[in-house]
C-alpha positions as a printed Julia matrix, in Angstrom:
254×3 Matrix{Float64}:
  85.33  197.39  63.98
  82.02  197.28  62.26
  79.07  194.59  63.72
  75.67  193.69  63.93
  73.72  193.67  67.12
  70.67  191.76  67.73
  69.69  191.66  70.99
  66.66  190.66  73.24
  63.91  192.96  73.57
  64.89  195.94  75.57
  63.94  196.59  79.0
  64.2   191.72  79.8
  67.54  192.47  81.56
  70.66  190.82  81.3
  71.35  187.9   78.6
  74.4   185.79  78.06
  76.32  186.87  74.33
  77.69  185.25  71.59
  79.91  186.61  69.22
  79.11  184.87  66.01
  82.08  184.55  63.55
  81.41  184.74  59.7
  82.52  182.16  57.11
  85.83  183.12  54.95
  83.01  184.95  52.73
  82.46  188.17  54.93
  79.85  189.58  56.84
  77.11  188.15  54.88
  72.9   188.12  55.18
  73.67  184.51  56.31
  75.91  186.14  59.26
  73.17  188.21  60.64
  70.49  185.07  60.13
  72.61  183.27  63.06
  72.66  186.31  65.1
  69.66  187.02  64.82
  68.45  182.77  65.07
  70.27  183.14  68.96
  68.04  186.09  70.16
  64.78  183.41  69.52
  66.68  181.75  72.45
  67.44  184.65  74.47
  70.64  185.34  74.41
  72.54  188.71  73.0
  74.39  187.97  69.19
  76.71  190.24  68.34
  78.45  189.42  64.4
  81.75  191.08  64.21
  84.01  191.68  60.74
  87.14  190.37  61.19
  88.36  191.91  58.06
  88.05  195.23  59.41
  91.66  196.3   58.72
  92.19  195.27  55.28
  88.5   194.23  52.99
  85.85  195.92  55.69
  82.97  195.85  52.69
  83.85  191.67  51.9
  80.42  190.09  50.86
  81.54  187.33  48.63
  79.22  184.93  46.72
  79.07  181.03  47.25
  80.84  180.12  44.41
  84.62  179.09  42.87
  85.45  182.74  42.38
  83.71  184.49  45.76
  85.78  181.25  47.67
  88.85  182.32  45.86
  88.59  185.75  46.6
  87.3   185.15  50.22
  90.65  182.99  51.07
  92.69  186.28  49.28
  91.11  188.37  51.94
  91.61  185.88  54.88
  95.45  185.16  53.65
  95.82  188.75  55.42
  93.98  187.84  58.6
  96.37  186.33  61.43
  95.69  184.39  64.25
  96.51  187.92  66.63
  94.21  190.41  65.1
  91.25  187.39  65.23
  92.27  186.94  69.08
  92.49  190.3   69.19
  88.77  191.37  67.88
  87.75  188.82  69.54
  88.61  189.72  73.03
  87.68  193.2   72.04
  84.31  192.7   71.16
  84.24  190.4   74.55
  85.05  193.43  76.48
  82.43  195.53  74.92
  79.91  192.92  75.61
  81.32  193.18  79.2
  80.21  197.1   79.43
  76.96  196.91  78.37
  74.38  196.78  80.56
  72.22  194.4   78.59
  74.88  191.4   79.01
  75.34  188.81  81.76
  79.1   189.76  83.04
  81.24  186.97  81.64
  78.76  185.13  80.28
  80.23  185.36  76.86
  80.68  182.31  74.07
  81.9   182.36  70.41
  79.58  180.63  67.14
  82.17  180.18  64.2
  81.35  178.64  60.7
  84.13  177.74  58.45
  87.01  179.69  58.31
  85.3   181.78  61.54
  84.85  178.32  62.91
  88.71  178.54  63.28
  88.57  181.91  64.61
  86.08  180.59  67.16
  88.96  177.58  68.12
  91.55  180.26  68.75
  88.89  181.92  71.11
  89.05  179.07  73.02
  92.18  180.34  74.18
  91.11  183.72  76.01
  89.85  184.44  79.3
  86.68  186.75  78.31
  85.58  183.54  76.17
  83.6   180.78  78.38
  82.58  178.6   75.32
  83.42  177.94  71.72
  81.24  176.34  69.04
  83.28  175.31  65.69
  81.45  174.4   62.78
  83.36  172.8   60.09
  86.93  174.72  61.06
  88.41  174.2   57.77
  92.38  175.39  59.11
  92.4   174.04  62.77
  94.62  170.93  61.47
  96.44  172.7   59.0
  98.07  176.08  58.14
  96.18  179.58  57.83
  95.46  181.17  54.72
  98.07  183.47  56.5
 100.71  180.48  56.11
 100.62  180.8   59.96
 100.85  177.25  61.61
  98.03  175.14  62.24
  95.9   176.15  65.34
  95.66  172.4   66.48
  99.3   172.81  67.58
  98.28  175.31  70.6
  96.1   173.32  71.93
  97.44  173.32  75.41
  96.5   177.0   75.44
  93.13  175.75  75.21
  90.75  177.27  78.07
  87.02  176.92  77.06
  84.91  173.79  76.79
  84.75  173.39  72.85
  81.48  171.94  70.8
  82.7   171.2   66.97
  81.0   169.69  64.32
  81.06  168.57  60.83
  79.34  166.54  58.09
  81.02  163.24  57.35
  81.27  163.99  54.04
  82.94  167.24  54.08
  84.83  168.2   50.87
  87.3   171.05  52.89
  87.6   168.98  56.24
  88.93  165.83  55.89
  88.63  162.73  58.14
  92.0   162.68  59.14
  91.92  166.68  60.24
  88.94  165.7   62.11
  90.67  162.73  63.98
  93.92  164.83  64.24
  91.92  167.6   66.61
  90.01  165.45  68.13
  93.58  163.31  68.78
  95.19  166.55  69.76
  92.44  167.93  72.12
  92.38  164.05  74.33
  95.98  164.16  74.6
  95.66  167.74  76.14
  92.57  166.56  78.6
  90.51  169.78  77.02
  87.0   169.38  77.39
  85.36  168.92  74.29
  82.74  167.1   71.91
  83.12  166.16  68.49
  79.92  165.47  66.53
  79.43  163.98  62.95
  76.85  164.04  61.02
  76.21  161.69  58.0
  74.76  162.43  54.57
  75.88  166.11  54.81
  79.02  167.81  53.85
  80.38  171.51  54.45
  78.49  174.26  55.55
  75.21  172.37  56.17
  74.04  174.9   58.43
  74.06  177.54  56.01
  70.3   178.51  54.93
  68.84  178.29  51.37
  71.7   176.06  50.07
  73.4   174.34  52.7
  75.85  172.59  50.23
  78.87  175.16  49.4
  78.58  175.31  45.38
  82.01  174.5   44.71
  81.19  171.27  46.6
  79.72  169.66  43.74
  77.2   167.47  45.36
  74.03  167.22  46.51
  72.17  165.89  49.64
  69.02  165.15  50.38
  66.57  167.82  52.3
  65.95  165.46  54.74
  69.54  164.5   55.64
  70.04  168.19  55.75
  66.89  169.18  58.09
  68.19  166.49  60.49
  71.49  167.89  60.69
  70.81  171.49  61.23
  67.76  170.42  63.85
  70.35  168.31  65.53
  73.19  170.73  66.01
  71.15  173.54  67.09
  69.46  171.7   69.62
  73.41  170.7   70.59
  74.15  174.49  70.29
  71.27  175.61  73.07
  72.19  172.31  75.51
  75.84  173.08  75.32
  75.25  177.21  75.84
  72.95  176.54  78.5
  74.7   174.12  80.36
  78.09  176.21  80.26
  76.5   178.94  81.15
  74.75  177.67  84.21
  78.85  177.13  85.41
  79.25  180.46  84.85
  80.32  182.54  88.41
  79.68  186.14  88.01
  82.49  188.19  89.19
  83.51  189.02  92.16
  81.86  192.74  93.09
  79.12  192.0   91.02
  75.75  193.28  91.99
  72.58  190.91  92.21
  71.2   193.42  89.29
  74.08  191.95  87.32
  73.68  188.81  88.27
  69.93  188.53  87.12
């Protein structure tokens, strides 16, 4: 499975990792400009291709057609080979001796932000961070059923958040996983911002094109400031409840 590695300088010791999980668009420059925005914070990023097995050289543009053609490419992806990569990129982060042993969290945007909600549900995953999961509250592209209907499978704390004014996630998905995850007692946090819509992380343009609309720079730079200072307080404080395994040695442990 093809992935980019960025890493803190070598020789610091052990870090905590995050696999960061693409929008539906592929392993884009955007992609790596996450992994490599979590190394400034010291921790190992590690952007895996979930379309591996069937469009391995996806790069699709922000626009009507690349979204069309994206969603083509993740109709083939199911909610078993994402769990699957998942926990196998987990495990190699496990080996190496560059990574805090089971210190290991997931960073999903879009369509990887529901990859990063199915994480949730494995053992080698300790944290998830969803923004904008466009098919938590209903179906895959697959046709697979919605995610938000396993959530008692649900093991990791969860951070998710959206603009209000999201044109793919609608207010009553939002309320339906937010519903879903109470009634299960998962630990989670929901958080909304106003005055920004879908992808409002993304750098350059943070609206999608096909969104139509624009917001202001300001409402924008407040968002993305926000939720990345959410990002390192939620990291770092489920980190800190981290245990490392039994066995390990204090080197590890470092």
């Amino acid at each position: 499975m093809p992935a980019y590695l960025a890493r803190p300088e070598e020789g610091s010791g052990r870090h905590p990792a995050v696999i960061v999980l693409q929008e539906v668009f592929g392993l884009t420059p955007e992609t790596k400009r996450v992994t490599d925005l979590l190394v400034s914070v010291g921790y190992t990023g590690l952007a895996i291709n979930y379309y591996h097995r069937t469009n391995p050289h996806l790069n699709e543009p922000y626009t009507e057609a690349g979204s069309a053609n994206a969603f083509a490419a993740a109709a083939q992806v199911s909610k078993q080979s994402l769990q699957t990569d998942i926990a196998a990129a987990a495990a190699w982060l496990d080996a190496q001796d560059f990574v805090k042993p089971a210190m290991i969290a997931t960073w999903g945007f879009g369509f990887g932000a529901t990859a990063a909600f199915l994480s949730a549900t494995l053992p080698e995953i300790c944290a998830a961070i969803c923004f904008y999961p466009g098919n938590v509250a209903k179906e895959m592209p697959s046709g697979e059923a919605a995610p938000v209907q396993d959530v008692s499978s649900i093991r990791a704390p969860l951070l998710l958040c959206f603009g209000e004014q999201d044109y793919y996630v609608s207010r009553h998905d939002m309320d339906r996983m937010s519903q879903a995850l109470t009634s299960a007692g998962k630990n989670f946090r929901v958080q909304l911002y106003p005055n920004v819509g879908h992808s409002f992380f993304r750098h350059g343009r943070p609206e999608a094109i096909i969104e139509h609309h624009r917001y202001s720079d300001e409402a924008i730079a407040q968002a993305v400031a926000d939720s990345w200072d959410l990002v390192k307080a939620f990291l770092r404080e489920t980190f800190s409840r981290v245990q490392a395994p039994a066995g390990a040695s204090a080197d590890n442990r470092r």
